[in-house]
C-alpha positions in Angstrom: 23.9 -5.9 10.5 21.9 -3.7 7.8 18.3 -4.3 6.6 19.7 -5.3 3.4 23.1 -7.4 4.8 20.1 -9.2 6.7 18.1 -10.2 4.0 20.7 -11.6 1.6 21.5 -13.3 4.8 18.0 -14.4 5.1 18.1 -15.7 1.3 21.1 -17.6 1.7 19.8 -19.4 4.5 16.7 -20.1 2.5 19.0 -21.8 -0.2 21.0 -24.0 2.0 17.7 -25.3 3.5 17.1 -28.0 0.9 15.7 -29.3 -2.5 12.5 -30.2 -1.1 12.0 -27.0 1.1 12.5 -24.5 -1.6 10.2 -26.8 -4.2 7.5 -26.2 -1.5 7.6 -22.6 -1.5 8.0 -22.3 -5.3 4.5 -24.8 -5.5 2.7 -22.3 -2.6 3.9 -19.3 -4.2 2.4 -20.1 -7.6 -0.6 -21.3 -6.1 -1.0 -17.9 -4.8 -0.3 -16.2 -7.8 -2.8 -18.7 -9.7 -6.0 -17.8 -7.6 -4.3 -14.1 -7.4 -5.0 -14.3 -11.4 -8.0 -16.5 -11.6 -10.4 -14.5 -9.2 -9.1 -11.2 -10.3 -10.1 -11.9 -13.8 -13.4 -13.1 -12.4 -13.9 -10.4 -10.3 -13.0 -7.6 -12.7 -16.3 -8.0 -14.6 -18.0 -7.5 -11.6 -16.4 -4.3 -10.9 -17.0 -3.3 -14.4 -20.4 -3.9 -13.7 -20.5 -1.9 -10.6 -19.5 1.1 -12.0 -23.2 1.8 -11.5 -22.7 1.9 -8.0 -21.7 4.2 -5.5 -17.9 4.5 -4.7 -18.7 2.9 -1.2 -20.0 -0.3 -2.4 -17.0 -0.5 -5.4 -14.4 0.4 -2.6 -16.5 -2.3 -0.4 -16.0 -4.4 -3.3 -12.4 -4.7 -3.4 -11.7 -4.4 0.0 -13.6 -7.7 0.3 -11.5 -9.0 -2.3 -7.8 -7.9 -0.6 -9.3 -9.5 2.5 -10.1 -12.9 1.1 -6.0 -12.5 -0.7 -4.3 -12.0 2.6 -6.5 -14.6 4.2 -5.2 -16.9 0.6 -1.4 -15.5 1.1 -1.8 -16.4 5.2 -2.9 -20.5 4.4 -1.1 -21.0 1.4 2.0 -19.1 2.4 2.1 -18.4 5.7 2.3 -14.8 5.6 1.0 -13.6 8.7 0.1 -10.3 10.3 0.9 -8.2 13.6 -0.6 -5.0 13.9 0.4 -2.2 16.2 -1.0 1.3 16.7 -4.7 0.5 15.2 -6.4 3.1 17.7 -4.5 5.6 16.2 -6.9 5.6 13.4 -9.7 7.9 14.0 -12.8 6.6 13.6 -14.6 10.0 12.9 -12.5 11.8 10.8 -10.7 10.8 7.5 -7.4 12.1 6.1 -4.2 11.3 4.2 -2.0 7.9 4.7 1.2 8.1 4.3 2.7 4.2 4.1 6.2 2.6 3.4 5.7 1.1 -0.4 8.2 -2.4 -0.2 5.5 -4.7 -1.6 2.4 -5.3 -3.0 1.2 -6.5 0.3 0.1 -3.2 1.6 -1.7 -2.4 -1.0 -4.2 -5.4 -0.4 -3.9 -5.0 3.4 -4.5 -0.8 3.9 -8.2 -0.9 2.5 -9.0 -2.7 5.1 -8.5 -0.2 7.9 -8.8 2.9 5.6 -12.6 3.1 4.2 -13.5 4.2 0.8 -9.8 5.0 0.4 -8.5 6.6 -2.5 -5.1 5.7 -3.8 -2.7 8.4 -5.9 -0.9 6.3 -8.4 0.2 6.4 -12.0 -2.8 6.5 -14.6 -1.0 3.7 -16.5 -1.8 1.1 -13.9 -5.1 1.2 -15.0 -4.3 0.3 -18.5 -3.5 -3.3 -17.0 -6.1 -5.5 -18.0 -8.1 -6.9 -15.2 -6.0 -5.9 -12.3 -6.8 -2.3 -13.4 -10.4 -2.6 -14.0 -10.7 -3.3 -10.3 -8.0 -0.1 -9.7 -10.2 2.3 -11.7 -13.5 0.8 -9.8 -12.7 2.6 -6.5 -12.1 6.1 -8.5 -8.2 6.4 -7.3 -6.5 9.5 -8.5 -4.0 8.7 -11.5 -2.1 10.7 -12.6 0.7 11.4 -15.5 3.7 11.6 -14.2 5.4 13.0 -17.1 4.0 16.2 -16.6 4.5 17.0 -13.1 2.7 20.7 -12.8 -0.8 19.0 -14.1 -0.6 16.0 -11.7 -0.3 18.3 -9.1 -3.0 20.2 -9.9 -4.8 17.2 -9.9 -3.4 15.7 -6.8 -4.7 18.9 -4.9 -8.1 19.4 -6.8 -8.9 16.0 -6.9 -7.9 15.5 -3.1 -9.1 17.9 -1.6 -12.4 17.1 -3.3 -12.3 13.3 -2.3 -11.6 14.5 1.2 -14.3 16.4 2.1 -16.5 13.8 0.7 -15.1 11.7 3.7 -12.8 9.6 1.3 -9.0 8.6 2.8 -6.4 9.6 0.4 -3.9 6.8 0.0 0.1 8.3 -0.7 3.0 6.1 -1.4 5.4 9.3 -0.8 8.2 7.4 -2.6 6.1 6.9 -5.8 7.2 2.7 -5.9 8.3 0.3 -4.3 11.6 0.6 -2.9 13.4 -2.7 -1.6 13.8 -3.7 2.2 16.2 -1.8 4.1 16.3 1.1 1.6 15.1 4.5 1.5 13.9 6.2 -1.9 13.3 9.7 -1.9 10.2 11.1 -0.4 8.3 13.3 -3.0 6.4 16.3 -1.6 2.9 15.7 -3.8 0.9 14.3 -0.5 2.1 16.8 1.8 1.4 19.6 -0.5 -2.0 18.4 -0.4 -2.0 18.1 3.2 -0.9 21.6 3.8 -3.0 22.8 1.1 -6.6 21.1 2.4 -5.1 21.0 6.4 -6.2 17.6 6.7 -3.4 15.4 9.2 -1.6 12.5 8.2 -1.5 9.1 9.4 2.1 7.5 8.9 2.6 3.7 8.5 5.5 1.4 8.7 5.6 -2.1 8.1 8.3 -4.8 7.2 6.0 -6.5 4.0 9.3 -6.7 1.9 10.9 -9.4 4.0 8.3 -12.0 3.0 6.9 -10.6 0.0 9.7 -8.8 -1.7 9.9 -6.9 -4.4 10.2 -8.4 -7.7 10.5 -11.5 -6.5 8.2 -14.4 -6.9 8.9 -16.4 -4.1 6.6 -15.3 -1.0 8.8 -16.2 2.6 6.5 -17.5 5.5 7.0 -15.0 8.2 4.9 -12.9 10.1 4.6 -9.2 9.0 4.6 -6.2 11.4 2.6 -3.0 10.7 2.5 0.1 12.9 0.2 2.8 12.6 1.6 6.5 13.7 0.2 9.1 15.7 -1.6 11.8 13.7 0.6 14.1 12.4 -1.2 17.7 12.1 -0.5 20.1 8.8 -2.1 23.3 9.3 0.2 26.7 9.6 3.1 24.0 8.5 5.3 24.0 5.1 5.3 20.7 2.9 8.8 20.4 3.4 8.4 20.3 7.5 5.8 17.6 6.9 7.7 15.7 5.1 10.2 15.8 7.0 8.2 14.6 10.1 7.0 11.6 8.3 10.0 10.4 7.1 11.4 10.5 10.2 9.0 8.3 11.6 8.2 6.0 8.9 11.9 5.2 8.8 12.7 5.3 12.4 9.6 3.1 13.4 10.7 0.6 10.6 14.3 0.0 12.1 12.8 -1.1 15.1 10.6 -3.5 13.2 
């Protein structure tokens, strides 16, 4: 059985459980999405007002937030965590992550292992009112995507700046989120950058869109598993051998999961 045959599967199951079973995760899923929306409207002002502040304390900022939402998502909808590979991080060294995007669950969840971490995304997420105020807080690098030599240009000027400031560099290498048990197509932008500054990559691979799929409201109690690879070196390499290497293991490591 497939990633995806198994989470239809997993759906239809949920359906035939009962009335009262899937009223209780529609009520615990829109009480997560109500304090999501209440305390990130609260605590955008804050970040607005922190944009006196060193990067540190506004990356500090929201990574306190993401922590207190995974601790929300765990009560209220018993999304859990299991965590493999966490001494691969290096604790003295920074470079560029390279994660699986299925969900919005790793977004809240990678700042909390990854310091001062900078995320490449599209510049029109921080047009979203509130939840982008907070984005644009920890100085991310957004880019246009509709003009594809200038974004890289900025991908590698920008990155290679942030990194030898000590700053992760976060890359969703598919560009958005792709559904469970698919594969999207793994764009070259973060190991360009890689080769180009030699900094090493940390893969990730995690399961998030089982229980917190995408698009979909409904949050599914579970536990999720994250791995965290082995360092994968750049230097002397091409961006297309990177690549190569960390789609390999990213995808590999997740049909395990």
């Amino acid at each position: 059985m497939t990633h995806v045959d198994h989470d239809k599967q997993k759906w239809r199951v949920m359906s035939k459980k009962g009335f009262f079973y899937n009223i209780g995760l529609f009520l615990r899923s829109l009480l997560f999405s109500s304090i999501v929306i209440i305390t990130v409207t609260f605590y955008s002002f804050f970040c607005v007002a922190a944009f006196i502040l060193p990067t540190r304390y506004r990356c500090a900022m929201i990574a306190g937030w993401t922590s207190f939402m995974l601790w929300v998502l765990k009560v209220v909808c018993g999304i859990k965590v299991k965590v493999e590979g966490i001494k691969n991080i290096p604790k003295d060294s920074n470079g560029i992550v390279m994660c699986k995007h299925q969900s919005t669950w790793e977004t809240f969840f990678l700042p909390q292992h990854f310091p001062q971490v900078a995320i490449i995304l599209k510049k029109q997420l921080l047009w979203v009112p509130f939840f982008g105020w907070g984005l644009a807080s920890t100085d991310p690098i957004a880019i246009d995507r509709s003009k594809k030599s200038s974004a890289m240009e900025q991908i590698l000027k920008k990155g290679k700046e942030y990194l030898n400031k000590g700053r992760w560099i976060l890359v969703f290498p598919e560009g958005t989120r792709i559904p469970y048990g698919q594969v999207g197509k793994y764009n070259l932008g973060g190991a360009r950058l890689a080769t180009h500054t030699g900094y090493p990559i940390i893969p990730v691979a995690h399961n998030a869109g089982r229980f917190w799929p995408r698009r979909r409201f409904i949050k599914i109690p579970g536990t999720v598993h994250v791995v965290f690879g082995p360092l994968i070196e750049t230097k002397d390499r091409s961006p297309e051998d990177v690549m190569a290497e960390v789609k390999e293991w990213i995808e590999s490591t997740i049909q395990r999961l």
